[in-house]
MMTF fields as JSON, N, C-alpha, C and O atoms, coordinates in Angstrom:
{
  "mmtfVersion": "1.0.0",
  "mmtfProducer": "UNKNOWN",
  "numBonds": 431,
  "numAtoms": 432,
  "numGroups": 108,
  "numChains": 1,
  "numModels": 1,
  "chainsPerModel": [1],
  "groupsPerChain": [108],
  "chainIdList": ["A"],
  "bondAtomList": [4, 2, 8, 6, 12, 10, 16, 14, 20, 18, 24, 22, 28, 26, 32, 30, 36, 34, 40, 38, 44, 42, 48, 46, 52, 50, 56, 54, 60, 58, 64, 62, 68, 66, 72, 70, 76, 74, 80, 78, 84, 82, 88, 86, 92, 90, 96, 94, 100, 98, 104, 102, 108, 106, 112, 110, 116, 114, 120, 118, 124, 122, 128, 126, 132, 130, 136, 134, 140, 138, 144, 142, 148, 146, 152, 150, 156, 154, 160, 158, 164, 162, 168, 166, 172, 170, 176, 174, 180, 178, 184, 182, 188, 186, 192, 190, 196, 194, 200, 198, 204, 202, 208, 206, 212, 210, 216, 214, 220, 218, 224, 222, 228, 226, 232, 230, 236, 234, 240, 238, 244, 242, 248, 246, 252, 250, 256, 254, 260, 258, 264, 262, 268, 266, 272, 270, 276, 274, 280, 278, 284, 282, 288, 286, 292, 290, 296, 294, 300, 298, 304, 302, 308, 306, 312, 310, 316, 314, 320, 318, 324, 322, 328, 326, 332, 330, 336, 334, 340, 338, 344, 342, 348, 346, 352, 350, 356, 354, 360, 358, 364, 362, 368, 366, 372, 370, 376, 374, 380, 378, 384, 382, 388, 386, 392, 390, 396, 394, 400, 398, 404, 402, 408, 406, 412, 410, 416, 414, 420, 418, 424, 422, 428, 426],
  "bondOrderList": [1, 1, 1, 1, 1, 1, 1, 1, 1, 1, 1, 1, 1, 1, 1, 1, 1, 1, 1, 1, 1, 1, 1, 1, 1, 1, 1, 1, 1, 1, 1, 1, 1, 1, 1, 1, 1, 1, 1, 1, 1, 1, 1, 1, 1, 1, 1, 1, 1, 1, 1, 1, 1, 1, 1, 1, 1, 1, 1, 1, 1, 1, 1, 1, 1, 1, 1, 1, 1, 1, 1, 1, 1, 1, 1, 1, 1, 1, 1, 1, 1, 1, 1, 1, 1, 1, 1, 1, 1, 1, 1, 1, 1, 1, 1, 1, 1, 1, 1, 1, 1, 1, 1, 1, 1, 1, 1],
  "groupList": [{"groupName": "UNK", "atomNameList": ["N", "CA", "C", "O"], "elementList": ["N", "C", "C", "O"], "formalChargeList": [0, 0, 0, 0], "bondAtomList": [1, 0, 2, 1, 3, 2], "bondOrderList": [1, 1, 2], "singleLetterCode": "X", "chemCompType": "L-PEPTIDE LINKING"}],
  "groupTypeList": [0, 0, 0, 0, 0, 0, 0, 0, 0, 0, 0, 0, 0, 0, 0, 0, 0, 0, 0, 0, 0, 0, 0, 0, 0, 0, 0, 0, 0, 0, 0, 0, 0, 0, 0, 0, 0, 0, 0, 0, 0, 0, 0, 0, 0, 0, 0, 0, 0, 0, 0, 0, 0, 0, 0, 0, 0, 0, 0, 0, 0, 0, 0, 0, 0, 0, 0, 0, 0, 0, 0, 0, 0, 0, 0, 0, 0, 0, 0, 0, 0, 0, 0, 0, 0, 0, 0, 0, 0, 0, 0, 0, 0, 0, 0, 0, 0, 0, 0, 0, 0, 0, 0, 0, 0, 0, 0, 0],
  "groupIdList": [1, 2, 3, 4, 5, 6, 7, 8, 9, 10, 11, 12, 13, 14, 15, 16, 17, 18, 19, 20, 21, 22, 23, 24, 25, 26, 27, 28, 29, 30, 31, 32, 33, 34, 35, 36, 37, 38, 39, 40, 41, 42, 43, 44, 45, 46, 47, 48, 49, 50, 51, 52, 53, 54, 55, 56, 57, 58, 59, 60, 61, 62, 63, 64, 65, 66, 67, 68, 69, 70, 71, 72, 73, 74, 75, 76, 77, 78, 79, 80, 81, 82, 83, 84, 85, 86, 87, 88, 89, 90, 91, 92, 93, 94, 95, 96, 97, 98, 99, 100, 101, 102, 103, 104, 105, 106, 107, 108],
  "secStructList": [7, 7, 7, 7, 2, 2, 2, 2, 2, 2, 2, 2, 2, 2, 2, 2, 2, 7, 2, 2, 2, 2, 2, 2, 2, 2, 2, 2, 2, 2, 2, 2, 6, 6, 6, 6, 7, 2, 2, 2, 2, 2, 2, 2, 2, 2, 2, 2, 0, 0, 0, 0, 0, 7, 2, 2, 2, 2, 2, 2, 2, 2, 6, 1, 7, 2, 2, 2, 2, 2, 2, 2, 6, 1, 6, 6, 7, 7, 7, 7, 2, 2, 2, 2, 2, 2, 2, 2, 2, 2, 2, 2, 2, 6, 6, 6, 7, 1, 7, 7, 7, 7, 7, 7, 7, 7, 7, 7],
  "xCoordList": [-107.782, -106.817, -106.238, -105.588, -106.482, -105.748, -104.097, -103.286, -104.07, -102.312, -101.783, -102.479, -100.263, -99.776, -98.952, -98.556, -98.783, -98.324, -97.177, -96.943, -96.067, -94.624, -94.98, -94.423, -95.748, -96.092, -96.292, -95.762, -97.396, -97.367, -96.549, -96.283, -95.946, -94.693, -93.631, -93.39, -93.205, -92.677, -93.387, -92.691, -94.271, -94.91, -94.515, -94.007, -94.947, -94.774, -93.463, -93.311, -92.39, -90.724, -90.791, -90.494, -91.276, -90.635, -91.443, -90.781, -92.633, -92.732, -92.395, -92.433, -92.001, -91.445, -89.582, -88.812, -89.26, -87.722, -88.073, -87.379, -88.595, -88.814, -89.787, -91.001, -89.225, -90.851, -91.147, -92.307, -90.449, -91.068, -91.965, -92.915, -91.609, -92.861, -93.884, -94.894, -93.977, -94.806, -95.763, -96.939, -95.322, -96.298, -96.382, -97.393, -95.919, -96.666, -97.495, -98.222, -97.229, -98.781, -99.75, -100.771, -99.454, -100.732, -101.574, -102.703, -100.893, -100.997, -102.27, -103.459, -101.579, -102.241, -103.295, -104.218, -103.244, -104.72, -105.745, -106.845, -105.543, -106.18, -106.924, -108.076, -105.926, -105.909, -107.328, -108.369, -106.95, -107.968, -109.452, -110.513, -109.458, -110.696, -111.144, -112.282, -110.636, -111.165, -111.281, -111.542, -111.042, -111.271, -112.331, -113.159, -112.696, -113.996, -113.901, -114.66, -112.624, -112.059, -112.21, -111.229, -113.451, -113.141, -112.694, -111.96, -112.69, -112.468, -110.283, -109.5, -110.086, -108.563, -108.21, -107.527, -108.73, -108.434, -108.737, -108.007, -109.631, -109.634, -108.66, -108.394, -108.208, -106.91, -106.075, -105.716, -105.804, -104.376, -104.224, -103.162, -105.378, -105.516, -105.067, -104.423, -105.76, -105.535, -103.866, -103.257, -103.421, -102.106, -101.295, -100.482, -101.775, -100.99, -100.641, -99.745, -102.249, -102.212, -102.05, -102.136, -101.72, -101.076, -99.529, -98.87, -99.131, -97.669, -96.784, -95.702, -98.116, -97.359, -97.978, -97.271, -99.093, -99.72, -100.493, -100.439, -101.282, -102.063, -103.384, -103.518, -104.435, -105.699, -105.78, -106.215, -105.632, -105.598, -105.161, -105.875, -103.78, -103.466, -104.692, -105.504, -104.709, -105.603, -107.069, -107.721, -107.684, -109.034, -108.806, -109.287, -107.542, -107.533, -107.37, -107.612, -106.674, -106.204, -107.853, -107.757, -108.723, -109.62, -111.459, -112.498, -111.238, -112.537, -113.722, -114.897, -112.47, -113.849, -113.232, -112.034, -114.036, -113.5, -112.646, -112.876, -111.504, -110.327, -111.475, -112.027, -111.783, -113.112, -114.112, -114.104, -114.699, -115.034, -114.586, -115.3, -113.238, -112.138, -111.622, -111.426, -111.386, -111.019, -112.343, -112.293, -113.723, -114.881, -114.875, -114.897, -114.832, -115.115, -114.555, -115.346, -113.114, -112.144, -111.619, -110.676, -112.981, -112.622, -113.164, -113.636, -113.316, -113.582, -115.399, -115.872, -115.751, -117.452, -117.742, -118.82, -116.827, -117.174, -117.387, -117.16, -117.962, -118.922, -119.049, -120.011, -118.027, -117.33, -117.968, -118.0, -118.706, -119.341, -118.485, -117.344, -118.476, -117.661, -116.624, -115.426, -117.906, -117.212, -115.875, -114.664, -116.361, -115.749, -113.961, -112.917, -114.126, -113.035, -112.327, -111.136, -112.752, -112.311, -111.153, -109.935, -111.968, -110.811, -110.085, -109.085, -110.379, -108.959, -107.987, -106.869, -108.147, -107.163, -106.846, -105.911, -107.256, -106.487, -105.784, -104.595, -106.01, -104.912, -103.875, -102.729, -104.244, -103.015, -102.25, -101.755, -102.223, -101.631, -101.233, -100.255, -101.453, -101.073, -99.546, -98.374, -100.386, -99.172, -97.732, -96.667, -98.207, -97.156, -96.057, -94.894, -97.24, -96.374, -96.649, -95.73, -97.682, -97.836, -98.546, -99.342, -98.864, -99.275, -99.879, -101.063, -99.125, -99.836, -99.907, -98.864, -101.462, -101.599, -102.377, -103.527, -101.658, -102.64, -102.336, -101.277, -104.141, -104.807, -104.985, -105.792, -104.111, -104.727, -105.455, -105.179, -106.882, -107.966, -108.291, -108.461, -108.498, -108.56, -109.12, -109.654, -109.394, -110.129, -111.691, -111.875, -112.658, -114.133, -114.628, -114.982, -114.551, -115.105, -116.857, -117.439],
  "yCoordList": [35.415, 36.337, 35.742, 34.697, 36.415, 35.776, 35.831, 36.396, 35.092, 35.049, 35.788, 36.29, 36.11, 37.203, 36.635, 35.47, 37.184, 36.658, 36.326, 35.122, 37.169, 36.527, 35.206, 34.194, 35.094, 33.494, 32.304, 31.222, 32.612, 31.829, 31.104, 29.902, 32.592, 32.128, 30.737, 29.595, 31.295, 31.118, 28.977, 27.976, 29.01, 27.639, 26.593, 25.474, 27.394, 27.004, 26.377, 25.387, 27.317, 27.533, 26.004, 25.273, 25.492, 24.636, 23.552, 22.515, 23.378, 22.065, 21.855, 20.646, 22.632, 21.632, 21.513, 20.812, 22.241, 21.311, 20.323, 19.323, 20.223, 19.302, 17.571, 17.458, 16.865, 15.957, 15.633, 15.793, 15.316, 15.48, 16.1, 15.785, 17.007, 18.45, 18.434, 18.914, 17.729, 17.82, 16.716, 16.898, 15.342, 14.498, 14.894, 14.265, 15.578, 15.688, 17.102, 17.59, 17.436, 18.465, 18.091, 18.755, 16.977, 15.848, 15.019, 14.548, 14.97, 14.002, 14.88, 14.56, 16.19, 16.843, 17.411, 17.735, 17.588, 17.736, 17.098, 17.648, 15.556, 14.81, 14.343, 13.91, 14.527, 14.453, 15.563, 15.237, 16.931, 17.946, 17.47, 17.65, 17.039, 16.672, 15.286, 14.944, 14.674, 13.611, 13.511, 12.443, 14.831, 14.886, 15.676, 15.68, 16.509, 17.468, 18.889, 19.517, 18.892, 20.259, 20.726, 20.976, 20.808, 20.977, 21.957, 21.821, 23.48, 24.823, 24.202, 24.018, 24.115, 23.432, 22.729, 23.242, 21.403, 20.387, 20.829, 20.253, 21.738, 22.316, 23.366, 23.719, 23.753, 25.534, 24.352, 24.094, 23.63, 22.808, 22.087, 22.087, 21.556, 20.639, 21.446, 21.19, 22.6, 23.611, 24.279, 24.224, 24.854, 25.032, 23.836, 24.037, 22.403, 21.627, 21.033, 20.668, 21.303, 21.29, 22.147, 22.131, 23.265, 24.619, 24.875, 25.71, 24.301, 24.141, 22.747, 22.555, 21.986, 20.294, 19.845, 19.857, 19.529, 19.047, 20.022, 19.836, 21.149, 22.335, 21.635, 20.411, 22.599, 22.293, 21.677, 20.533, 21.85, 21.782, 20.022, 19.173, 19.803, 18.204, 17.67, 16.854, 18.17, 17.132, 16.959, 15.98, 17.935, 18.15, 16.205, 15.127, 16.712, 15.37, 14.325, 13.453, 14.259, 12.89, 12.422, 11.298, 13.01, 12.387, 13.037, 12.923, 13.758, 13.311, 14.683, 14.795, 15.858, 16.901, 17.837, 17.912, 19.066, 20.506, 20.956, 20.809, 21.594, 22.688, 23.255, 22.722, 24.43, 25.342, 24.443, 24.964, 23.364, 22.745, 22.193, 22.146, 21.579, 21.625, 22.38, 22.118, 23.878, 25.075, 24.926, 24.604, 25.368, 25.435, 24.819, 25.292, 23.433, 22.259, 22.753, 22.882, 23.065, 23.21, 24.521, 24.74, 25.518, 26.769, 27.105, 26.027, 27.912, 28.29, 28.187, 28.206, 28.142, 28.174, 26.719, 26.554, 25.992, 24.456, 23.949, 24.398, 22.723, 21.679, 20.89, 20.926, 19.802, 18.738, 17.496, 16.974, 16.774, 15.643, 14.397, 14.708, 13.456, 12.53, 11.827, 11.564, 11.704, 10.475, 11.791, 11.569, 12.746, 13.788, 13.918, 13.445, 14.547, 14.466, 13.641, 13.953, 11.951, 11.366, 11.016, 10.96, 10.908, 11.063, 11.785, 11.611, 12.924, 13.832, 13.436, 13.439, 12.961, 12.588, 11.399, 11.774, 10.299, 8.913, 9.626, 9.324, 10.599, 10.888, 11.677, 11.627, 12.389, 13.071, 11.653, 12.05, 11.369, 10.022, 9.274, 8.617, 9.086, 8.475, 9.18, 8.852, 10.539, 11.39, 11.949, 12.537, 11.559, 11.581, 10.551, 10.609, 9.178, 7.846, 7.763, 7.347, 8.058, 7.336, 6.305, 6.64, 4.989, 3.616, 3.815, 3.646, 4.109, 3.779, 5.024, 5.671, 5.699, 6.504, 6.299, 5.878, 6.661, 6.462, 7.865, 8.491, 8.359, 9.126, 9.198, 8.476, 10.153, 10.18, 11.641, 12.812, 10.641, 11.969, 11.802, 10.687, 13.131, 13.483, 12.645, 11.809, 12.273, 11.225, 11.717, 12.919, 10.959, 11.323, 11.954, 11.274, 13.456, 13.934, 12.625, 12.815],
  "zCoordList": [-52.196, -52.73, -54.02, -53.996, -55.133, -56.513, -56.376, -55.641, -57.291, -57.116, -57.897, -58.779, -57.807, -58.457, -59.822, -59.792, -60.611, -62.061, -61.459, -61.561, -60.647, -60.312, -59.578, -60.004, -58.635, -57.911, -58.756, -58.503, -60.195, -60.89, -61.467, -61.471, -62.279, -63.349, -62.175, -62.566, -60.817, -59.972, -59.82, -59.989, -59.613, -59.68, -60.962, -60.899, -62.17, -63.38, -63.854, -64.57, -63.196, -63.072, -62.981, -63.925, -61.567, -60.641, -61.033, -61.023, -61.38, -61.789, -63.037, -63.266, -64.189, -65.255, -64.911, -65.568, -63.933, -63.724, -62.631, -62.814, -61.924, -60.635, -61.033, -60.86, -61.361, -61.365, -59.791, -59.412, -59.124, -57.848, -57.346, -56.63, -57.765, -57.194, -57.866, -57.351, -59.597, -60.22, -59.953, -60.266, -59.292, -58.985, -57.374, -57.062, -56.122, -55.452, -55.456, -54.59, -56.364, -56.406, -57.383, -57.56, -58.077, -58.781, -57.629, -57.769, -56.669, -55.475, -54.884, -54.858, -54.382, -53.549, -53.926, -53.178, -55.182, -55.884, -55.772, -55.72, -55.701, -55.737, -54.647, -54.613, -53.582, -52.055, -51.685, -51.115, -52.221, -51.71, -52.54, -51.942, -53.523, -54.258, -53.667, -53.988, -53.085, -52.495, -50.869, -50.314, -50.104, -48.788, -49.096, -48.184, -50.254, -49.956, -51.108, -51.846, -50.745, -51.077, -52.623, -53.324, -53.042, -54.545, -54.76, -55.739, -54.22, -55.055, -54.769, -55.701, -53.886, -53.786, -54.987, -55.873, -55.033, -55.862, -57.13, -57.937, -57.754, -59.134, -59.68, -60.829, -58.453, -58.44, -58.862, -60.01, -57.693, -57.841, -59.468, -60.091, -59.924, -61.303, -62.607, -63.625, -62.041, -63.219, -63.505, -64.573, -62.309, -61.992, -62.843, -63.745, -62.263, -63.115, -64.853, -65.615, -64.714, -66.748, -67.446, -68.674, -66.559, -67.694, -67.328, -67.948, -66.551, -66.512, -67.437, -67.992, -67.135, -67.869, -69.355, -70.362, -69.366, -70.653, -71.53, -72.745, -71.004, -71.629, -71.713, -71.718, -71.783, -71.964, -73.41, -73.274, -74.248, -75.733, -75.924, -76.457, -75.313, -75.062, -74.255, -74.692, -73.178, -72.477, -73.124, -72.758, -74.156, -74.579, -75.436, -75.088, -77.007, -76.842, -76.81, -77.643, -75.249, -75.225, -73.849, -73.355, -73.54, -72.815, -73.351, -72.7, -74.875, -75.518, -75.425, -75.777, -74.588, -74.119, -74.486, -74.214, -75.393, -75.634, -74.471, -73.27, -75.125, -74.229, -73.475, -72.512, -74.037, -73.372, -71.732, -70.616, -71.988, -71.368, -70.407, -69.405, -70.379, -69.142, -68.014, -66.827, -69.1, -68.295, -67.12, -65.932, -68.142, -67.268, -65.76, -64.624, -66.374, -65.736, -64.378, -63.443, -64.194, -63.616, -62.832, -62.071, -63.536, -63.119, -61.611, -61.25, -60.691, -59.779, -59.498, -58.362, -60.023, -60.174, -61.3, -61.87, -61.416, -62.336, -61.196, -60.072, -61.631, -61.567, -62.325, -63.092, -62.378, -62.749, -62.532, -61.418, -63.995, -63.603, -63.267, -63.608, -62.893, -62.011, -63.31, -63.416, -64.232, -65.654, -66.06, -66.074, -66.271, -66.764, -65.975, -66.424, -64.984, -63.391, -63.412, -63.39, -63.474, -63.394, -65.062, -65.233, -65.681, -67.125, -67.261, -67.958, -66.581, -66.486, -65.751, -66.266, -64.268, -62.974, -64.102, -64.809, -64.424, -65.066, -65.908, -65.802, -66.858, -67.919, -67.453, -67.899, -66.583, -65.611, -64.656, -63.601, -64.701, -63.566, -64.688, -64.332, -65.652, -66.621, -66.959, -66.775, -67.665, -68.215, -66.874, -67.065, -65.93, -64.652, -64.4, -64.002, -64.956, -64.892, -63.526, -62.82, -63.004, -61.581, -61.695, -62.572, -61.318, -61.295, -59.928, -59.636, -59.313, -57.647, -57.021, -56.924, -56.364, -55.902, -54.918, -55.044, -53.502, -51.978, -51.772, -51.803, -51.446, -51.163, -49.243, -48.659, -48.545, -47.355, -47.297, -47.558, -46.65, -46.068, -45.039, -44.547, -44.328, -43.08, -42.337, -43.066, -40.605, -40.28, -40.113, -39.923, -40.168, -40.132, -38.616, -37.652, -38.684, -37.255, -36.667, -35.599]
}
C-alpha cells in the first residue's frame, strides 16, 4: 500500500525536529537491510535522505549520480554492495553515529 502525502509530509515533520528519531530510523534501516529485508531497508533509506541530506548532497559527498541513488534505492533497485555501503558510511557519518549494533533476528 503506498503511503499517503499527509503520512509522509507527517514523517518528514518529525525527523528533522527529532534527532532521535532520525538516528533510530537510520538504525532501523540498516537493521532491515542486514536481516534480509531489502524492499524495507531501501523505503526506510530513502524516507531518510529526502527528509535529511537530499539525493543531490549525498550524489556528492559518496561519488554516484543523484539519478543512480534514487534507482539504486528505489523499489525494484538492486544495489551493488561497494555502492550501499558508501551510502550507509556517509549516512552514519552525516548522523554522527560512531557506533552502530545491528540486532538480527535469530537463525531459524
Amino acid at each position: 500500500m503506498p503511503l499517503t502525502r499527509d503520512f509522509k509530509e507527517l514523517v518528514v515533520a518529525r525527523i528533522k525536529r527529532s534527532p532521535r528519531y532520525r538516528t533510530a530510523l537510520l538504525r532501523e534501516g540498516l537493521e532491515a537491510l542486514y536481516s534480509g529485508d531489502l524492499a524495507t531497508g531501501k523505503a526506510i533509506l530513502r524516507n531518510y535522505i529526502n527528509a535529511t541530506i537530499g539525493f543531490q548532497r549525498l550524489a556528492v559527498a559518496v561519488g554516484t549520480p543523484p539519478k543512480s541513488l534514487m534507482r539504486m534505492l528505489s523499489p525494484a533497485g538492486n544495489p551493488r554492495a561497494k555502492n550501499l555501503f558508501a551510502v550507509t558510511r556517509h549516512l552514519q557519518r552525516h548522523e554522527k553515529v560512531r557506533e552502530l549494533r545491528v540486532r538480527v533476528g535469530a537463525a531459524e
